[in-house]
Structure formats: C-alpha cells, structure tokens
Backbone as a printed PyTorch tensor [residue, N CA C, xyz], in Angstrom:
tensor([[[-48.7350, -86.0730, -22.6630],
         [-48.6710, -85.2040, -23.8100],
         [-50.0450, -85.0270, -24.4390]],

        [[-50.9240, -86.0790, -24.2120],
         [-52.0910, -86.0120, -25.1820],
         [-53.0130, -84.8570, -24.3060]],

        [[-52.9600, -84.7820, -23.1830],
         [-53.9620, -83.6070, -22.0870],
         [-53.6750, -82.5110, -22.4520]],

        [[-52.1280, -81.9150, -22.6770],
         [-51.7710, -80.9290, -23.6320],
         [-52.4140, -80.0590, -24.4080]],

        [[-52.1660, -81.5380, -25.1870],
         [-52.4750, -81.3230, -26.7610],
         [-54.1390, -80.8650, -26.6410]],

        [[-54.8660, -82.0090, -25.7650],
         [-56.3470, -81.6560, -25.9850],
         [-57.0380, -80.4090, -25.3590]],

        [[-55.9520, -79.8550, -24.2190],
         [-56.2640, -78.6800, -24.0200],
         [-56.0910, -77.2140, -25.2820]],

        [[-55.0830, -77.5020, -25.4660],
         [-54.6280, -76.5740, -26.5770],
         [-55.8160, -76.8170, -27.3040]],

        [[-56.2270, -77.4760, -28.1120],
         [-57.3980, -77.6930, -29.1560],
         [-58.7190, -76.9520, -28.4510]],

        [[-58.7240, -77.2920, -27.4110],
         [-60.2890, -77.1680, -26.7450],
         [-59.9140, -75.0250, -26.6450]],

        [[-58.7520, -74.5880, -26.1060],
         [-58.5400, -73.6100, -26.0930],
         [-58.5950, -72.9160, -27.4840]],

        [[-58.1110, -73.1830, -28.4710],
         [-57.8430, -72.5730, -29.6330],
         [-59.1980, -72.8720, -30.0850]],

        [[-60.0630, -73.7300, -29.8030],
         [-61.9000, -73.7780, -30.6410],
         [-62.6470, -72.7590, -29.7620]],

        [[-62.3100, -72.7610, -28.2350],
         [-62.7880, -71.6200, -27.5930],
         [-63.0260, -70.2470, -27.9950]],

        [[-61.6400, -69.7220, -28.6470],
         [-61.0960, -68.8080, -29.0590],
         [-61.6980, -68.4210, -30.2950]],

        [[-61.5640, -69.4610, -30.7520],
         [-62.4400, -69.2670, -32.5510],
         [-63.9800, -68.9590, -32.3940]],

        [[-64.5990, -69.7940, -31.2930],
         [-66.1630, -69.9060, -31.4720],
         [-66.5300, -68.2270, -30.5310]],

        [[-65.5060, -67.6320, -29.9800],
         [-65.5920, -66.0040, -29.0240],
         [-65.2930, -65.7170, -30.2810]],

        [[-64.7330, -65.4480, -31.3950],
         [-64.1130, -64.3900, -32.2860],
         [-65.1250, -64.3230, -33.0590]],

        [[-66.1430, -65.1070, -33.5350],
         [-67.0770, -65.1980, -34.1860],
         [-68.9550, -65.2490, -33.5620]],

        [[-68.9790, -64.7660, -32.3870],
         [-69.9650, -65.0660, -31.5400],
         [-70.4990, -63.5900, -31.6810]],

        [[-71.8600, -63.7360, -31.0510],
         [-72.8010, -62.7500, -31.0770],
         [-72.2230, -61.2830, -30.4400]],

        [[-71.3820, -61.7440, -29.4430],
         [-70.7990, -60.5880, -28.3100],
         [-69.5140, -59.9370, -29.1080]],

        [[-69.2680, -60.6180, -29.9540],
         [-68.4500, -59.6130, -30.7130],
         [-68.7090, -58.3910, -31.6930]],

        [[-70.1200, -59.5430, -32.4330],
         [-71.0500, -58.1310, -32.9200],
         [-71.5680, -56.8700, -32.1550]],

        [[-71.6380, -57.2360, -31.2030],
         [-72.5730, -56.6500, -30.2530],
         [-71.6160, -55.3260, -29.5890]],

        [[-70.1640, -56.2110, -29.3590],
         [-69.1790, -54.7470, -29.4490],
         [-68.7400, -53.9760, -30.2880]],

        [[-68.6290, -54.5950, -31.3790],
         [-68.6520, -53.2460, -32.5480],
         [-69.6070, -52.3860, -32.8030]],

        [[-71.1460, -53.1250, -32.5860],
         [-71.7290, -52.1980, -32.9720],
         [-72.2150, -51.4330, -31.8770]],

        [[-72.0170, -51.4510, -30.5210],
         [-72.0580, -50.8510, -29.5210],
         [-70.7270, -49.3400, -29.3810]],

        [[-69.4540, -49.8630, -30.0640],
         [-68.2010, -49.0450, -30.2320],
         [-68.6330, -48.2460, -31.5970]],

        [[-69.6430, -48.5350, -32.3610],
         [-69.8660, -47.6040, -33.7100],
         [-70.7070, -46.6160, -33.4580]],

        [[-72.2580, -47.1550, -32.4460],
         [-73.0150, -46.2710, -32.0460],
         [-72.5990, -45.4710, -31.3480]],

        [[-71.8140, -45.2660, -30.2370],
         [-70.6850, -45.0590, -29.0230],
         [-70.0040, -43.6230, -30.3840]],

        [[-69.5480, -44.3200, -31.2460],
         [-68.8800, -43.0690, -32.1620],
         [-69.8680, -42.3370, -32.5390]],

        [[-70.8420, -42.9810, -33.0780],
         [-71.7470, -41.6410, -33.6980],
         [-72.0640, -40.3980, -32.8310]],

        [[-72.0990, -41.2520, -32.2200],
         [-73.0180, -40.4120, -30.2940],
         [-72.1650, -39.1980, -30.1310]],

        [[-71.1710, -39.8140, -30.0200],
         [-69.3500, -38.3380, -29.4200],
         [-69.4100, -37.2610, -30.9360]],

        [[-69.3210, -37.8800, -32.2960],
         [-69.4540, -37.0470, -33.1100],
         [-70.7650, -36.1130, -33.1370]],

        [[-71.7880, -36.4170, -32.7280],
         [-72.4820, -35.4710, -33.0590],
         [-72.6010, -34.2180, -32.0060]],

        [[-71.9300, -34.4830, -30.5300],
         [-71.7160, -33.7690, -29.1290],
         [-70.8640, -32.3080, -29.8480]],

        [[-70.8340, -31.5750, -29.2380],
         [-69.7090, -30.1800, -29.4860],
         [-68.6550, -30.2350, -28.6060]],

        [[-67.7960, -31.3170, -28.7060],
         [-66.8500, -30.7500, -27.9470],
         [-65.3550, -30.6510, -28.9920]],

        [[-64.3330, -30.0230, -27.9770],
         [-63.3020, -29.5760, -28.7150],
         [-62.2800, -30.7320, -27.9820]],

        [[-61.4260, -30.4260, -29.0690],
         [-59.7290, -30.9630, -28.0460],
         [-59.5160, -30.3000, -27.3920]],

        [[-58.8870, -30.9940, -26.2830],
         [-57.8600, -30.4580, -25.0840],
         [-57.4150, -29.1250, -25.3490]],

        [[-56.3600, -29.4580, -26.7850],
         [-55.2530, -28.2810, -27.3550],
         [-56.5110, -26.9900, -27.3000]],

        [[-57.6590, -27.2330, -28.0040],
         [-58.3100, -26.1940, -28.1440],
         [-58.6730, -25.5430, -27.0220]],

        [[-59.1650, -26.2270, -26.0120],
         [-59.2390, -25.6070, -24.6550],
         [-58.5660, -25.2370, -23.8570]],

        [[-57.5300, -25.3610, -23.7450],
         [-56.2410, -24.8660, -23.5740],
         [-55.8120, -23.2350, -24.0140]],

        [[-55.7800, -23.4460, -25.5510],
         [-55.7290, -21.7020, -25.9520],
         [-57.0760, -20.9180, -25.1880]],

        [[-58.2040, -21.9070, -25.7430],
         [-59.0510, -20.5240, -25.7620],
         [-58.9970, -20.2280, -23.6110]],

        [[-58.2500, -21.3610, -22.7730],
         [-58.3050, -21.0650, -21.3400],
         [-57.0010, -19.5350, -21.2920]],

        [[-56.0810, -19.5340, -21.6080],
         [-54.8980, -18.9550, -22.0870],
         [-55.3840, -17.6570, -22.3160]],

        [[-56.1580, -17.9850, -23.8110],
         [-56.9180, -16.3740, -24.1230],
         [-58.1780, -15.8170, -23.0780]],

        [[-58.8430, -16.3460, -22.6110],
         [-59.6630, -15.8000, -21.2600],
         [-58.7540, -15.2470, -20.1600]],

        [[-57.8570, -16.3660, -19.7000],
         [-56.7680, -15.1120, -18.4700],
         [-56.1930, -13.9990, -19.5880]],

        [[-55.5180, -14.2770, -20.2180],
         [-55.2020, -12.5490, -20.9860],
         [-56.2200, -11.4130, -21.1700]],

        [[-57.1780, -12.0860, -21.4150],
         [-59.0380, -10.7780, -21.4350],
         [-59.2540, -10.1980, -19.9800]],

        [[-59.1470, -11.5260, -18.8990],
         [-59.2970, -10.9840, -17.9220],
         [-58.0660,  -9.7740, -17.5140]],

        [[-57.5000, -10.2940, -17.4470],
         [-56.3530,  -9.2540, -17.3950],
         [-55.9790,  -7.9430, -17.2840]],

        [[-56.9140,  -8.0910, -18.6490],
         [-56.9810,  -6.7400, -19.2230],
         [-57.9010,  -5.7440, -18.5580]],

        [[-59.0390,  -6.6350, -18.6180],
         [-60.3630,  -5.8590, -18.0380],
         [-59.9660,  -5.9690, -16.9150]],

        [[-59.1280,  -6.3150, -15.5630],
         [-59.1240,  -5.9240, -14.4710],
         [-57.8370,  -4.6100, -14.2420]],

        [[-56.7660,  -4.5720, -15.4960],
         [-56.0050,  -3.3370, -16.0600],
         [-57.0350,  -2.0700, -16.0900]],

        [[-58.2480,  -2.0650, -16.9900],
         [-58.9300,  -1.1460, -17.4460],
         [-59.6590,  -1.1060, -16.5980]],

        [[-60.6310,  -1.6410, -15.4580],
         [-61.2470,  -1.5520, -14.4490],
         [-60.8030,  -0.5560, -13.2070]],

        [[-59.1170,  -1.0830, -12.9780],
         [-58.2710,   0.1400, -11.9780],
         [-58.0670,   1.1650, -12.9820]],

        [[-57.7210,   1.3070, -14.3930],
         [-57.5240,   2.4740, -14.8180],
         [-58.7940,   3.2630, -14.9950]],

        [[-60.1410,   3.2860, -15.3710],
         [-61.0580,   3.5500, -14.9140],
         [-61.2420,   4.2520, -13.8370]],

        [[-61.1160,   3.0410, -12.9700],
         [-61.6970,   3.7360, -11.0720],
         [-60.6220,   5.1090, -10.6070]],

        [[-59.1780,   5.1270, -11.4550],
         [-58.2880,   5.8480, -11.3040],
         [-58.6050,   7.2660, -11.4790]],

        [[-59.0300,   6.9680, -13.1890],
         [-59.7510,   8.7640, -14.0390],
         [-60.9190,   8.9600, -12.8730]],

        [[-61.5090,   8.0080, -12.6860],
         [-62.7600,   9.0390, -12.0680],
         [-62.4760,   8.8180, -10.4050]],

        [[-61.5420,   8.8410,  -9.7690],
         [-60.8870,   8.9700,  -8.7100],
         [-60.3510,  10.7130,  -8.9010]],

        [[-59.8400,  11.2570, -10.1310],
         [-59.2240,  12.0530, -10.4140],
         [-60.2630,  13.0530, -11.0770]],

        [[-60.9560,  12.7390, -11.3510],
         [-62.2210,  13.6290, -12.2970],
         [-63.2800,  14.0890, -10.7910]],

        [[-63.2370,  13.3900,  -9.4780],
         [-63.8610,  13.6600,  -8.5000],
         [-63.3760,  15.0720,  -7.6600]],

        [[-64.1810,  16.1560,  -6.9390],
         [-63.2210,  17.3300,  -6.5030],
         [-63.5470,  16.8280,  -5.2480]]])
C-alpha cells in the first residue's frame, strides 16, 4: 500500500510542478501571440465564403447567359 501511496504523491507533485513551470507560460503566450497573428490576417468565415462562392456561380451564369445572347444579336445583325 505504501508504493501506491508514494506513487500517487510523486504523481500529483509532478503534476503541480508542470502546471506551474516555464512551458506553461511559454504556451500561453505562444497561443496569445498565435491570436494576435490570425487577427490581424484578412480572412473571412467559411459561412462567408460560401455565399460570396454561391454569388460568383450566379454572376457567372449570367455572363455566360449574356455572352450567347450577345453572340446571338450579332449572329443576326450579320447579312
């Protein structure tokens, strides 16, 4: 019972002396700089890229609508 016990202790001081150690600082402030970095980038959400992908095939669309209607009139405007 006592090997246990002295493991448990040696584990739980392990634990304490990592929660409070240099490498913990070192990940927060690595995960804070890490944030600043992405905030200052331009990017959008997903959702946003998504519509504006959505609204580009509908433009295209169009302009390949108005491209044959085009080539059509001056198919017809030709003698």
């Amino acid at each position: 019972m006592l090997p246990q016990k002295l493991a448990q202790e040696v584990a739980g001081k392990v634990a304490e002396t990592l929660a409070v150690s240099p490498a913990r600082d070192l990940e927060k402030n690595l995960k804070a700089s890490l944030a600043v970095w992405l905030s200052r980038l331009d990017l959008v959400t997903r959702e946003e890229f998504d519509v504006q992908t959505e609204v580009l095939a509908r433009t295209r669309d169009k302009l390949q609508a108005l491209e044959a209607r085009v080539a059509e009139l001056e198919a017809q405007r030709t003698p």
